[in-house]
matplotlib code that plots the C-alpha trace (Angstrom):
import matplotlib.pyplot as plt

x = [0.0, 1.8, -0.9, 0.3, -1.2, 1.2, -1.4, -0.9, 2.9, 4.1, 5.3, 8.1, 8.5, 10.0, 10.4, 7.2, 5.6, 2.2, 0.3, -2.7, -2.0, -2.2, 0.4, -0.8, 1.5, 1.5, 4.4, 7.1, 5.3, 3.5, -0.2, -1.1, -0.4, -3.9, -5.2, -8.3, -9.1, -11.5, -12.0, -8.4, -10.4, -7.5, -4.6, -2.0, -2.3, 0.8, 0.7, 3.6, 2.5, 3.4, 6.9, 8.4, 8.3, 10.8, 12.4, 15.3, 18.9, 21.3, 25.0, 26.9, 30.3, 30.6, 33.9, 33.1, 30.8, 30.0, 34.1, 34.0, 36.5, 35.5, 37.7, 41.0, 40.0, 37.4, 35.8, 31.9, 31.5, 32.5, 29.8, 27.4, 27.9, 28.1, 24.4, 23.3, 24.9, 23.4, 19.6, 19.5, 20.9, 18.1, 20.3, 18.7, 21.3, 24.7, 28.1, 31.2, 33.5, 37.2, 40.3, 43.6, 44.9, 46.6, 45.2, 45.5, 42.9, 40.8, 40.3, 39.7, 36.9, 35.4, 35.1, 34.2, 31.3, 30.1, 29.7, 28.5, 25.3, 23.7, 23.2, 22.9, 20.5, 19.6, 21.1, 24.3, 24.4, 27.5, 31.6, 32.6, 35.9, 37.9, 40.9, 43.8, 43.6, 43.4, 46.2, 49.2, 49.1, 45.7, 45.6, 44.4, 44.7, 45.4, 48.8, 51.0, 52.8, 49.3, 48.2, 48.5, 48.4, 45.3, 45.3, 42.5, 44.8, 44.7, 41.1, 40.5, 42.5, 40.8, 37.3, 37.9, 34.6, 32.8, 32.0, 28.5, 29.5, 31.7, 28.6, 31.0, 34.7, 36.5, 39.2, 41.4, 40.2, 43.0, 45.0, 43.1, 43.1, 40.0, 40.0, 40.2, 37.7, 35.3, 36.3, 35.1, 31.5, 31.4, 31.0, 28.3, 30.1, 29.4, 32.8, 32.8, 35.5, 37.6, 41.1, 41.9, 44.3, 42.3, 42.3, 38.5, 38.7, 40.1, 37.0, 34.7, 35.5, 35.3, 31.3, 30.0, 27.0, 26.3, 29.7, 29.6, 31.7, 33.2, 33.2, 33.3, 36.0, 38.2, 40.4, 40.6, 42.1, 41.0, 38.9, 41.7, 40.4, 43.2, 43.6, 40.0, 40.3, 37.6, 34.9, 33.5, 33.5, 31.3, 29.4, 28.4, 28.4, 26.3, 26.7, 25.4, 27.8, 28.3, 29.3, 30.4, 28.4, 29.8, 31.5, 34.8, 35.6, 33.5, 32.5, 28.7, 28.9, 30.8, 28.0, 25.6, 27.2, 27.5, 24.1, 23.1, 25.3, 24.0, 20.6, 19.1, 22.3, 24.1, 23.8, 24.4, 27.4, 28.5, 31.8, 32.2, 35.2, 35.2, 38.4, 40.9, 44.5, 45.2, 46.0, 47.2, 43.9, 44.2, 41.9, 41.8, 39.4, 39.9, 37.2, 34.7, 36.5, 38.7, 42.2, 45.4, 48.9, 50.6, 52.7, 55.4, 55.4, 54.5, 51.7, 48.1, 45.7, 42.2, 40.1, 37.1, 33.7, 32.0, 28.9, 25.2, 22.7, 20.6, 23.5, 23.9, 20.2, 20.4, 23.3, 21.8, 18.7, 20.6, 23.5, 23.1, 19.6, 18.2, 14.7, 14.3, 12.0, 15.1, 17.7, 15.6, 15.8, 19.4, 19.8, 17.4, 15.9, 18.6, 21.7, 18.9, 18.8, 22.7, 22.6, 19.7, 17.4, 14.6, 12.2, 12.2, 14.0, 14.3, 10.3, 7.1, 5.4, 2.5, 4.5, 7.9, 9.9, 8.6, 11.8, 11.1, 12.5, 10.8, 12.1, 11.5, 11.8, 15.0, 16.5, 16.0, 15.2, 12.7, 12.2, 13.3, 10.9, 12.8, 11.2, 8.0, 9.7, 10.1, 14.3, 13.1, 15.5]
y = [0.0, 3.4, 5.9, 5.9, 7.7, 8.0, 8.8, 9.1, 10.8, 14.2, 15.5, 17.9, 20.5, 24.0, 24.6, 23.3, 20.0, 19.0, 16.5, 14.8, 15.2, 13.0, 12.6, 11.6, 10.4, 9.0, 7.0, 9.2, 12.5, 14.2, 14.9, 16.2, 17.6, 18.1, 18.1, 16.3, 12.5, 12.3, 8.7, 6.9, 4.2, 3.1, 4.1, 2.1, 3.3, 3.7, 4.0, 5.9, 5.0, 8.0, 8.8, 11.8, 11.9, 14.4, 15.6, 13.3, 15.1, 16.3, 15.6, 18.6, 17.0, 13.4, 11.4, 7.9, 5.4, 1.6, 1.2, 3.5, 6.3, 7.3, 11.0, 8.2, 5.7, 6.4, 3.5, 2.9, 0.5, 2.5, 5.3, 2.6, 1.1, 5.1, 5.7, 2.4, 3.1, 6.1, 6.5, 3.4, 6.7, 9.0, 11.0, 11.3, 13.6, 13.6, 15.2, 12.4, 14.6, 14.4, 15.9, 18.0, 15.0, 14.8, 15.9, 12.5, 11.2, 14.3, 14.0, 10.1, 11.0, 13.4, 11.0, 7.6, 9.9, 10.7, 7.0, 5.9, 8.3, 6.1, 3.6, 5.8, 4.9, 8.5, 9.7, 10.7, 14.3, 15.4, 15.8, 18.2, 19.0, 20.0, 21.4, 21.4, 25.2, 25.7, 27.1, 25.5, 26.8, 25.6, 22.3, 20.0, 16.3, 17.6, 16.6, 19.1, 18.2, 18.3, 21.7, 23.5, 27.6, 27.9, 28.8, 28.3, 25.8, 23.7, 24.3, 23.4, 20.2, 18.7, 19.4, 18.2, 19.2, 17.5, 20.4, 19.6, 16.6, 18.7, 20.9, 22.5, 23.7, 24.4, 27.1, 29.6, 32.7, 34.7, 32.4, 33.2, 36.3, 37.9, 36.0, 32.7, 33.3, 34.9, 31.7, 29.8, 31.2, 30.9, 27.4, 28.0, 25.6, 26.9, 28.2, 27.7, 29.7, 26.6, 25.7, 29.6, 31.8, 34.8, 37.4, 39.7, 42.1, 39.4, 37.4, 40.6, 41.0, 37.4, 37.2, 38.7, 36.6, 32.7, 32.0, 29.9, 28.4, 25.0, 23.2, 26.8, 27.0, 24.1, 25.0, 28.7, 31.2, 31.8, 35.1, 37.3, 41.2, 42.8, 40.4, 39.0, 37.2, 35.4, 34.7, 37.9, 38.9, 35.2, 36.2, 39.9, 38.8, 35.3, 33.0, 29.6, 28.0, 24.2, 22.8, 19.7, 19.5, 16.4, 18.3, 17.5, 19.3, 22.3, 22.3, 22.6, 26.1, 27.2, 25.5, 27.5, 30.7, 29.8, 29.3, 32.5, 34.5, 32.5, 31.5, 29.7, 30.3, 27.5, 24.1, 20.3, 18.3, 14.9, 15.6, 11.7, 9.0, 5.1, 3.5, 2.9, 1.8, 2.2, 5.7, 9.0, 9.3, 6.3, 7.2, 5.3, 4.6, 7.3, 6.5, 8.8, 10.1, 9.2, 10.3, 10.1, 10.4, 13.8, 13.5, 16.4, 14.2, 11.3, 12.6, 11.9, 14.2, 14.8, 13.6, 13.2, 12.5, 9.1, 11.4, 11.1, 13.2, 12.2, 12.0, 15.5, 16.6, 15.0, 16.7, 19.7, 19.0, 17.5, 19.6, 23.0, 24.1, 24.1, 23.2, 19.5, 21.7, 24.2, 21.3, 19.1, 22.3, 22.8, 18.9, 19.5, 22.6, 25.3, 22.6, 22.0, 26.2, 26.1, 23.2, 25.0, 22.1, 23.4, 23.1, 19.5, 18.4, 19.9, 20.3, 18.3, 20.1, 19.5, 18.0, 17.6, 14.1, 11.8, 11.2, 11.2, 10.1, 7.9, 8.3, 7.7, 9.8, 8.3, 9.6, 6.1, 5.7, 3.3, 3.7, 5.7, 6.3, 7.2, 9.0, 7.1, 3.6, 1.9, 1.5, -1.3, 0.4]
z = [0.0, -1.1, 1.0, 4.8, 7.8, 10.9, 13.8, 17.4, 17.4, 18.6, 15.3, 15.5, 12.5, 12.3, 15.6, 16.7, 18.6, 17.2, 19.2, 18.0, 14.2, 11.2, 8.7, 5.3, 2.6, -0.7, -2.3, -1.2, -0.8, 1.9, 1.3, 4.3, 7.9, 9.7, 13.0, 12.1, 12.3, 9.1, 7.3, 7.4, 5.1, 2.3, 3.7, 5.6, 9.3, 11.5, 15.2, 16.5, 19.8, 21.6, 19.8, 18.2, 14.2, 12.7, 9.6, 8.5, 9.8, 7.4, 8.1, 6.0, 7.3, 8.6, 7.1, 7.7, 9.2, 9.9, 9.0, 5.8, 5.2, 1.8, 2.1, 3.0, 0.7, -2.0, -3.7, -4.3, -2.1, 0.7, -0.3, -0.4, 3.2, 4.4, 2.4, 4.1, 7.7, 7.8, 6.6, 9.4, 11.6, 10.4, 7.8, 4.4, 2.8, 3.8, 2.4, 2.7, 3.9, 2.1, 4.5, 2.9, 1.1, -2.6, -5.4, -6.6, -3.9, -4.4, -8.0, -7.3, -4.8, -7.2, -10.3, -7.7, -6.6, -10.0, -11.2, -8.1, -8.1, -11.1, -8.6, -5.4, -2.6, -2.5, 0.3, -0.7, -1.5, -3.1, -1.6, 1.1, 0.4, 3.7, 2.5, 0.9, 1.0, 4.6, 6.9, 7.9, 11.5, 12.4, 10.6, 13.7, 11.9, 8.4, 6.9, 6.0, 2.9, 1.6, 2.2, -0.5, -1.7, -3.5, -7.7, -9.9, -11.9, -9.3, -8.6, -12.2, -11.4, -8.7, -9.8, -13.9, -14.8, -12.2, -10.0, -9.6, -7.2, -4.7, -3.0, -0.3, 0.3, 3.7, 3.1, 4.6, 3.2, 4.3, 1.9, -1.5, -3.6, -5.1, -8.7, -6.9, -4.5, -7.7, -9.4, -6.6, -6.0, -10.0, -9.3, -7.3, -4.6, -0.6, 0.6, 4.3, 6.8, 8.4, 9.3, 9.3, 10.7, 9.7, 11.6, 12.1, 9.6, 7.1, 8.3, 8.0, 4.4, 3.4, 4.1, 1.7, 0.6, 1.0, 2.7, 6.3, 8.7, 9.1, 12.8, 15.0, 17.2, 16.1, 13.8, 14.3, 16.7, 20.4, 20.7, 22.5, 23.5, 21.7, 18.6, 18.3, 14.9, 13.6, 16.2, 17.1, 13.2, 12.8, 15.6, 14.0, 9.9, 11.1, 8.3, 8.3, 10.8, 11.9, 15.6, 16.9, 20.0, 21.8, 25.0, 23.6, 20.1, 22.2, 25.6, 25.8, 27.9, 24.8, 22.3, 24.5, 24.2, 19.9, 20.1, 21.8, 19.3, 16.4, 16.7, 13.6, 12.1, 14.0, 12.7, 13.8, 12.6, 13.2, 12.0, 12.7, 11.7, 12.0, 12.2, 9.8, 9.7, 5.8, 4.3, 5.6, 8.5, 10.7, 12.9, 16.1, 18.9, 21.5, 23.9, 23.3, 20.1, 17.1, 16.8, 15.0, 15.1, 14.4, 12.3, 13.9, 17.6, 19.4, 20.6, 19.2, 18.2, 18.2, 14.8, 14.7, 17.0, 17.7, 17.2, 15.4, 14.3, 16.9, 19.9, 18.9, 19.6, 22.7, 23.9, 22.7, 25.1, 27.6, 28.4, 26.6, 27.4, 23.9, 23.4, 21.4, 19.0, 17.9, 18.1, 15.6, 13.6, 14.0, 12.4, 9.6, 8.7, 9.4, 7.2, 4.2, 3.8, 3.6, 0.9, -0.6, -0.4, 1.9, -1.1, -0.1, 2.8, 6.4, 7.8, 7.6, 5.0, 1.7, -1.4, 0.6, 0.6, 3.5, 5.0, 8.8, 12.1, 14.4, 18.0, 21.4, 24.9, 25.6, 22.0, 20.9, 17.0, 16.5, 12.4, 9.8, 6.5, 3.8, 0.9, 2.4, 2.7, 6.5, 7.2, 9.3, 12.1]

ax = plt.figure().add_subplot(projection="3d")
ax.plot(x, y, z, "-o")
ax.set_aspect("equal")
plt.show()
């Protein structure tokens, strides 16, 4: 049966929970939202029993999952199990996100993920590319016989034509000059602040449109009262701006204080890895995190999260203070205006994709429907 009614949930959508509402669908549409019971004759009747239905989450930076690494080794089978891993997770569009590596492995990425979307689940959205134009002296985990001074040769390089696969780019502003950057946003490819030594009024004059910010805080200078650097100017321009909030890229006092500063500007990242022991990123377990060895020491260094979408809200709830309502947002709505995709994704609206999230009040997910089929989570 392709017509589906989900009764008896607490539906969560733009910043709002409706109790006692029916959600009609048909085949992977949605018909209707209403408040009203009317005749529920010839449609398949689901009975959330109580639970939360919301939007699917969108994951604008996550580089791995379920022992995937597509950004250290790019093949199509590892975009496959991350499509698969995650819809089980509730993301229904996701951006595998590729670290500073060669431009042998970038270009390799780039053309894997153009065959591969012929036979895509659906879920996969296009590349994040994080680096190789970033800044030497706030690299974190990125290699640094890799990082490279940006020129639209190379540019032209790495993306061969096939620009329509990499949707965003973490950079180093302060590293690009104007016909680069003009280049760029020719490409129509989001350029998001990370990695960055730039100091506030490089940051200032870098937003000058439909720029945002890659992982706040890591990455980039300390606020300091008589050299502020980028912060305060993110803070005053507020672009579209992502966050790891798992208490250890950012403590949640500081995700608070973001939040206050940002408001529906601030959005959810998993910024997740899975572990790998092949390639330049050999992530390890860390405990409650993924890291790697730098390359300069002995010591280890911080990598990525052991986050999800839905961890994420709960921390949000649970330790920051943010209503479930605005952190749902902050996981759909707010990343599907950065990608642009709002038309379709990100709320619980009339004609909109039926990909929801079926939780319960311990953060639990019980189902996923994507594009109106059960995940059988």
């Amino acid at each position: 049966m392709k017509n589906k009614v989900f009764i008896n949930g607490r539906i969560i959508s733009d910043g709002k929970i409706y109790d006692n509402y029916n959600l009609i669908i048909s085949n992977d549409r949605i018909v209707e939202f209403i408040d009203e019971t009317g005749s529920l004759t010839g449609y398949e009747t689901i009975d959330l029993k109580g639970n939360y239905l919301c939007s699917g989450f969108i994951d604008l930076q996550i580089m791995g999952a379920n022992g995937a690494l597509y950004g250290g080794n790019p093949t199509p089978e590892g975009l496959d199990i991350m499509e698969r891993a995650l819809v089980k997770e509730g993301v229904v569009a996701f951006l595998p996100t590729i670290s500073t590596n060669s431009l042998l492995v970038l270009k390799k990425a780039i053309s894997i993920a153009k065959k591969y979307r012929e036979k895509a689940l659906g879920n996969f959205f296009g590349l994040h590319l994080e680096g190789p134009f970033i800044s030497e002296k706030s690299r974190g985990a990125h290699p640094k016989e890799f990082i490279r001074k940006p020129s639209i040769e190379d540019i032209k390089e790495i993306l061969n034509g096939d620009h329509d696969e990499v949707k965003m780019l973490t950079i180093a502003p302060e590293q690009f000059d104007g016909e680069t950057l003009a280049y760029l946003d020719e490409q129509k490819i989001i350029l998001a602040m990370g990695h960055t030594s730039a100091t506030y009024l490089e940051t200032i004059n870098f937003f000058t449109g439909s720029q945002a910010v890659t992982h706040l805080f890591n990455g980039m200078p300390s606020i300091h009262h008589r050299n502020p650097g980028p912060i305060p100017a993110i803070f005053e321009k507020k672009p579209y701006t992502s966050i790891v909030a798992d208490g250890i890229h950012v403590d949640f006092s500081i995700v608070a204080f973001a939040k206050r500063n940002l408001g529906e500007f601030l959005y959810l990242i998993s910024d997740a890895a899975t572990p790998c022991s092949t390639g330049i990123y050999q992530h390890k377990d860390g405990g409650n995190r993924f890291v790697t060895n730098n390359p300069d020491n002995e010591t280890e260094v911080l990598s990525g999260s052991k986050l999800t979408m839905m961890k994420a809200i709960k921390n949000c709830v649970q330790y920051i203070g943010i209503t479930l309502e605005e952190a749902i947002n902050m996981a759909t709505l707010y990343p599907s205006r950065l990608l642009g995709i709002d038309n379709e994704y990100g709320s619980i609206k009339s004609s909109k994709l039926a990909n929801f999230v079926v939780f319960d009040h311990n953060y639990e997910i019980q189902n996923v429907y994507f594009k109106g089929v059960s995940m059988d989570v």
